[in-house]
C-alpha positions as CSV (number, residue, x, y, z in Angstrom):
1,X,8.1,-18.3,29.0
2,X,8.3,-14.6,29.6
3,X,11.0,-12.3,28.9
4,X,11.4,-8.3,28.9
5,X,12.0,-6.3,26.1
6,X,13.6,-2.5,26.1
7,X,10.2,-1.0,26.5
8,X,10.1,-2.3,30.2
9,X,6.9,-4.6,29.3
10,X,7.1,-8.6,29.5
11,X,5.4,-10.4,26.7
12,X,4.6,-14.2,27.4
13,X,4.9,-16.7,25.2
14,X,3.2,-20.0,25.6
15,X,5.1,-23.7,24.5
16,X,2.1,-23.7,21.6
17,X,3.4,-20.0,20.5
18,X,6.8,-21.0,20.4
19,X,5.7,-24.2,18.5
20,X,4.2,-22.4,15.8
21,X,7.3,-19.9,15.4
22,X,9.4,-22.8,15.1
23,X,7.4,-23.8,11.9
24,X,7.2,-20.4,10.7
25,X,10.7,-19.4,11.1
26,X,11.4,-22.6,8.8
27,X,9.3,-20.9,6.2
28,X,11.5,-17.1,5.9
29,X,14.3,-17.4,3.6
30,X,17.8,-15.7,5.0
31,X,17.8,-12.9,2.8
32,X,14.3,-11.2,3.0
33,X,13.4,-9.5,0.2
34,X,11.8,-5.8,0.4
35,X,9.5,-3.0,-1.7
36,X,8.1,0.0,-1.2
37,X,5.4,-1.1,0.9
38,X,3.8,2.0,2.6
39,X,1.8,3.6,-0.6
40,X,0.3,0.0,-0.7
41,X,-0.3,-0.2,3.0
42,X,-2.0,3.0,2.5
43,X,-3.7,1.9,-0.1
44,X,-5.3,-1.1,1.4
45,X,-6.6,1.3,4.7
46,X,-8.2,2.8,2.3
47,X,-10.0,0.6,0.9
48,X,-11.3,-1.0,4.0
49,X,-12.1,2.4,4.9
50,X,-14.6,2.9,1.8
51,X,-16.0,-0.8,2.9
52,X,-17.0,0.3,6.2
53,X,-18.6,3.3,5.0
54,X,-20.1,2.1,2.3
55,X,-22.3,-0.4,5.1
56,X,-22.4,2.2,7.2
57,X,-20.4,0.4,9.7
58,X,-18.1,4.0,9.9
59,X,-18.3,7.6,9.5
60,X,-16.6,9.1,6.0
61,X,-13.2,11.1,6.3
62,X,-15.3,14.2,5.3
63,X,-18.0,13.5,8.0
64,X,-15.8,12.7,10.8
65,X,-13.2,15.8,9.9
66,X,-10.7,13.3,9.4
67,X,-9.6,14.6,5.8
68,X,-6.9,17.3,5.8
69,X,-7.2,19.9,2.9
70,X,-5.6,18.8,0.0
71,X,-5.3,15.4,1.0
72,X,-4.4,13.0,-2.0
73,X,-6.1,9.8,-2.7
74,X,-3.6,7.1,-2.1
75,X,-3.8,5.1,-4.8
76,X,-2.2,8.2,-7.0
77,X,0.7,7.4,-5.1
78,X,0.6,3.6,-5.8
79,X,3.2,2.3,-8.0
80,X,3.0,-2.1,-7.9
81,X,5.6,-3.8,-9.8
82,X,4.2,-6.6,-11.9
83,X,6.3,-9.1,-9.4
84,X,3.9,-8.0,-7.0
85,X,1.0,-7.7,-8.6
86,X,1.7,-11.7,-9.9
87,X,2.3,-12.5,-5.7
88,X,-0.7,-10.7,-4.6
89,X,-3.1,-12.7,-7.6
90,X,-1.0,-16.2,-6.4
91,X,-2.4,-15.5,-2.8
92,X,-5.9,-14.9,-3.2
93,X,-5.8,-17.5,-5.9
94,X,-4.1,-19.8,-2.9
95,X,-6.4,-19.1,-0.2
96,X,-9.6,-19.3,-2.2
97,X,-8.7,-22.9,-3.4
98,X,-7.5,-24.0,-0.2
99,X,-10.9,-22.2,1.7
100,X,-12.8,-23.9,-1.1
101,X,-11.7,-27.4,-0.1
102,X,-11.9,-26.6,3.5
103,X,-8.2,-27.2,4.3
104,X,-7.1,-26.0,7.8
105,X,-6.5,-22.5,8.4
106,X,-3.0,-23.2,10.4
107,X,-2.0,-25.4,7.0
108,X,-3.4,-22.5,4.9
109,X,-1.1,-20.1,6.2
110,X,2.4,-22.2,6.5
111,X,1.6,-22.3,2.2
112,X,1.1,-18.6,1.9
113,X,4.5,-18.6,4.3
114,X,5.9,-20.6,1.4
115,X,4.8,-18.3,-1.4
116,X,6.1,-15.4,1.1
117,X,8.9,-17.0,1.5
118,X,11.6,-14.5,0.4
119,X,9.7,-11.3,1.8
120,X,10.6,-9.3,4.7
121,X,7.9,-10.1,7.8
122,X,6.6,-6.8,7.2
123,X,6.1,-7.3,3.1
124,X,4.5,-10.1,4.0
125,X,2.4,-8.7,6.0
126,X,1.0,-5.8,3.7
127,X,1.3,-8.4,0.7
128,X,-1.4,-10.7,3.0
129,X,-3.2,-7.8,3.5
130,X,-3.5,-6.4,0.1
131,X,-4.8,-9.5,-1.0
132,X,-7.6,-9.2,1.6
133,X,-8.4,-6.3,0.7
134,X,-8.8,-6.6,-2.9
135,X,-11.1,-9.4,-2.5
136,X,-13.1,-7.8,0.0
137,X,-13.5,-4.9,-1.7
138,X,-14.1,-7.2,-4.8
139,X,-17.2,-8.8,-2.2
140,X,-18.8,-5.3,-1.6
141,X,-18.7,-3.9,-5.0
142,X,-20.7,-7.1,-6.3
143,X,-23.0,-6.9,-2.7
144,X,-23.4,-3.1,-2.6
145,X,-23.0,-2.2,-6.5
146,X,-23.0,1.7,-6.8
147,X,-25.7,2.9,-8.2
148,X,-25.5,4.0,-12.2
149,X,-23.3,1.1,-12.7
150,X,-25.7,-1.3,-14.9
151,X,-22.7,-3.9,-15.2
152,X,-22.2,-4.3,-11.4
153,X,-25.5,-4.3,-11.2
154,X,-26.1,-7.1,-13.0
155,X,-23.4,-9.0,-11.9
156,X,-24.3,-8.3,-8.0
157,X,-28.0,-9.9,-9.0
158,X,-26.0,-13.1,-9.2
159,X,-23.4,-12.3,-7.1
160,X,-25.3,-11.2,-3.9
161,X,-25.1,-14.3,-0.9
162,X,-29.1,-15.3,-0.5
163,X,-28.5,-14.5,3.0
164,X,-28.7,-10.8,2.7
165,X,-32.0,-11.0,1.7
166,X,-33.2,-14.3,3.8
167,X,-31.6,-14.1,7.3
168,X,-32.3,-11.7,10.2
169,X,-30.6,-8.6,9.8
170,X,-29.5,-8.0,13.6
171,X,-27.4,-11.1,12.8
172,X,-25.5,-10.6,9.8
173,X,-25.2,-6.9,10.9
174,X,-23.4,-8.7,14.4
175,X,-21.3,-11.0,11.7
176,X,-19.9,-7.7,10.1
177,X,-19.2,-5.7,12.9
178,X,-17.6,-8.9,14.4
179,X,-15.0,-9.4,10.7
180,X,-14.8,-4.9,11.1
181,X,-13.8,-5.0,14.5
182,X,-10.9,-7.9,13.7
183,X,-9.8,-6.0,10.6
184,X,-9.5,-2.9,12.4
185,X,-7.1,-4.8,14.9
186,X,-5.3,-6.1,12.4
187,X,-4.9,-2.9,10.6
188,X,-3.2,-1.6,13.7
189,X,-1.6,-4.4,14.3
190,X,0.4,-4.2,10.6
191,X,0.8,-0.4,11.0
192,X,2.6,-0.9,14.7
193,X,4.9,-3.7,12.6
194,X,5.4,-0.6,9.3
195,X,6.5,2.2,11.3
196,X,9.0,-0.1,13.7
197,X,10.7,-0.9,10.7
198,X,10.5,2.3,8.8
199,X,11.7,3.8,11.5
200,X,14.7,1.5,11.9
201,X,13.9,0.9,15.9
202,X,16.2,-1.7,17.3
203,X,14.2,-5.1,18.3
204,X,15.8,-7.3,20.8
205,X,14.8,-10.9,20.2
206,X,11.3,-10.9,22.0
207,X,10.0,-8.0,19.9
208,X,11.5,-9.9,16.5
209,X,9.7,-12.8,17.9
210,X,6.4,-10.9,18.6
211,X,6.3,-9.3,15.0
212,X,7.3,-13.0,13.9
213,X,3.9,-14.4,15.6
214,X,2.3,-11.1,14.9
215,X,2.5,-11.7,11.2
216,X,1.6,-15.4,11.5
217,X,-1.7,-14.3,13.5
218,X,-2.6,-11.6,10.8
219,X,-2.1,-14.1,7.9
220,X,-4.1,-16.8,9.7
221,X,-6.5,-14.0,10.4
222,X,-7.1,-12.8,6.8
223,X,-7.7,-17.0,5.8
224,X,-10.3,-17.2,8.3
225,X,-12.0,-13.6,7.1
226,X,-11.9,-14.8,3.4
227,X,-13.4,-18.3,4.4
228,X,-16.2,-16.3,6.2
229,X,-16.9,-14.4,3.3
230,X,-17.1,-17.5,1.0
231,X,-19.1,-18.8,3.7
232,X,-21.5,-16.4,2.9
233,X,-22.5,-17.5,0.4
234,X,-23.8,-20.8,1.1
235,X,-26.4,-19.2,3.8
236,X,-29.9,-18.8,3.4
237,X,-30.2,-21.4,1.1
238,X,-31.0,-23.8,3.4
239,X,-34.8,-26.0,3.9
240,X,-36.8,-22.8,6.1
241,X,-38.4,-25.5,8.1
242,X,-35.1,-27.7,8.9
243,X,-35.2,-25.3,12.4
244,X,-32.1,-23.4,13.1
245,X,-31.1,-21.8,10.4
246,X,-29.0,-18.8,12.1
247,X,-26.1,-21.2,13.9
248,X,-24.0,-21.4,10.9
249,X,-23.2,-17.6,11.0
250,X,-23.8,-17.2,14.9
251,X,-20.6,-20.4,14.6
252,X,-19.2,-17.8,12.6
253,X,-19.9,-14.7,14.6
254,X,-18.0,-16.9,17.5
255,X,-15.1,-18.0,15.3
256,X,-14.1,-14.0,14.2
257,X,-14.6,-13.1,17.8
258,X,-12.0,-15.7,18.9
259,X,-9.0,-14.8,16.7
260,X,-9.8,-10.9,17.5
261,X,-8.9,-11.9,20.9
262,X,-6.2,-13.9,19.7
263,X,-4.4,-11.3,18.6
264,X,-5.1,-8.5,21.5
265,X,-1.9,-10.0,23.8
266,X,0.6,-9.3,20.7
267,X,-0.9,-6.3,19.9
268,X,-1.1,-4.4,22.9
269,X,2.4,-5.6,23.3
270,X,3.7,-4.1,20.3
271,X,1.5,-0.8,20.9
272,X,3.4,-0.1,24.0
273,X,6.6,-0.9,22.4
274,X,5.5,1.4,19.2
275,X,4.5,4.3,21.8
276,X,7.6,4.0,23.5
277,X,10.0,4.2,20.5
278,X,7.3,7.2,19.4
279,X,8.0,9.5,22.2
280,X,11.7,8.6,22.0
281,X,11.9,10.1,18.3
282,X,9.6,12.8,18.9
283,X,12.2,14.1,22.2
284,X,15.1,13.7,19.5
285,X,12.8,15.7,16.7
286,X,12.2,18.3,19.8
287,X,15.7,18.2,21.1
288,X,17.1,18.4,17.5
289,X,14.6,21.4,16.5
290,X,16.3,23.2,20.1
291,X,19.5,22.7,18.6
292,X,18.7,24.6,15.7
293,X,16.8,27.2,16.9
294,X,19.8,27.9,19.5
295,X,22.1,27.5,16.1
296,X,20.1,30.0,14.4
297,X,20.0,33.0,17.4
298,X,23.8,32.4,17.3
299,X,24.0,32.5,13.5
300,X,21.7,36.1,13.9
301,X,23.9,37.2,16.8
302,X,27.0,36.6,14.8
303,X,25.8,38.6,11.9
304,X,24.3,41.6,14.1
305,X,27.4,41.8,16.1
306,X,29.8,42.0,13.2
307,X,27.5,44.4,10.9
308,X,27.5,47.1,14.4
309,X,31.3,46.4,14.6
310,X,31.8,47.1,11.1
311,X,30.0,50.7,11.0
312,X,31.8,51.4,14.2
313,X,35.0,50.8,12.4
314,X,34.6,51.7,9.2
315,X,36.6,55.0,9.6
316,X,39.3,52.8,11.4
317,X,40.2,50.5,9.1
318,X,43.2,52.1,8.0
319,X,44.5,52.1,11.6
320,X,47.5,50.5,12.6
321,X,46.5,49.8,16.1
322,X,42.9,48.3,15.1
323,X,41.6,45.5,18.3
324,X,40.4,42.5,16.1
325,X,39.9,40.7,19.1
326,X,36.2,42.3,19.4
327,X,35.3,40.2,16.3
328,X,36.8,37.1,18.0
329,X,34.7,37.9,20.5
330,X,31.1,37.9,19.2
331,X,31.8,34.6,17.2
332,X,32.4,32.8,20.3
């Protein structure tokens, strides 16, 4: 099925697609409940940001010119109520038992749904996210510990997966810039579905639909990412001489490759739509800024016109005969 939405693009949706928004919509409550979500979007960028750096996997802020001057860090602008503090913990506390028994992703996900139930799509979709990224960034600190940090340190010697040491490094290097290249898409993903609805941009029922399977796909997304990581862990300590060693993570190379191409259709879908409503507000912002630059040289010409007037008739005023209608005149 294919419909067209008010930015002039068709976006297709498949019999399995519109099987697996019936079961989510069954999962969102009728009154969706909201937060403050951008400082916590930000917030989580960031933090797979520092990742990425931190393996060398992307150029700092600094290096790449990125950073404007005076630029805050984003987590002084991050205030988390304790409700969602307590709904962030219940995820990755969800997910990690559910990875650790090796449930289905798909089944995963309708739980978290349930847990989300009473958040907007778009709160849960940075909720999801924050989860992810506090135990990712949770992975790296105990697989890269900074140095002059003697407790991470010590934790990360029985922390660290055996296969950073043990398996080929042109693989493992391919299985993170495999999980960088899906979290990047998902990043943009969540940030097309933040500024649609900060910005209060009409959907029709196709684009509510696409953010609806949109979310779904990131959520499913971050299960199979923190199921990789887990993963992880269990390589390299396999018999040397039991032969192929490497398929596990080549398997899981494959698998993160698959649901970032999962996700391109709904993406570039809601790019275009994103771009469209962009240039829409920045012609009213440009249109609007006319308006008041023409309001301003009328305000100026107003005042100029009656300050000359009133010199020119400052010995006049006691006149009996004096013409107002110049005045009238300049003000229209």
């Amino acid at each position: 099925m294919g419909r067209t939405s008010h930015s002039g693009s068709a976006y297709s949706i498949s019999s399995h697609d519109e099987a697996i928004i019936h079961q989510i919509k069954a999962k969102h409550g009728l009154k969706s409940r909201e937060f403050n979500f951008k400082p916590l979007m930000l917030v989580v960028e960031d933090i797979f940001h520092q990742v990425f750096v931190s393996v060398g996997k992307q150029k700092s802020s600094e290096e790449a010119g990125n950073k404007e001057p005076g630029c805050s860090n984003p987590i002084e602008k991050l205030e988390l109520q304790n409700h969602i503090r307590c709904t962030i913990h219940r995820l990755a506390w969800e997910i990690t038992c559910k990875c650790a028994h090796r449930n289905d992703a798909h089944e995963t996900t309708l739980a978290l749904l349930d847990l989300l139930h009473d958040y907007s799509w778009e709160a849960k979709v940075v909720l999801i996210l924050g989860t992810f990224a506090m135990t990712y960034g949770e992975f790296w600190l105990t697989a890269q510990p900074l140095p002059g940090n003697p407790l991470l340190q010590a934790v990360s010697m029985l922390k660290q997966p055996p296969c950073f040491q043990q398996t080929k490094s042109a693989t493992l290097n391919s299985r993170f810039e495999s999980l960088q290249n899906l979290v990047e898409r998902m990043l943009d993903l969540a940030n097309y579905i933040v500024e649609l609805k900060e910005h209060k941009v009409y959907l029709d029922e196709i684009s509510k639909t696409a953010v609806q399977l949109a979310a779904y796909l990131i959520i499913v997304s971050v299960v199979t990412c923190i199921s990789s990581n887990m993963a992880l862990a269990k390589l390299g300590t396999e018999i040397p001489f039991y032969g192929n060693r490497y398929t596990s993570l080549d398997t899981e190379i494959r698998v993160l490759n698959k649901f970032h191409h999962m996700l391109t259709p709904v993406h570039d879908y809601l790019h275009e739509l994103y771009t469209a409503e962009k240039g829409r507000m920045s012609t009213g912002k440009v249109t609007r800024e006319k308006e008041h630059t023409v309001q301003r040289v009328r305000q100026e010409t107003v005042l100029q016109g009656a300050t000359v007037l009133a010199s020119r008739t400052r010995g006049k005023l006691e006149s009996p005969h004096l013409d107002h209608s110049s005045f009238y005149n300049v003000i229209t």
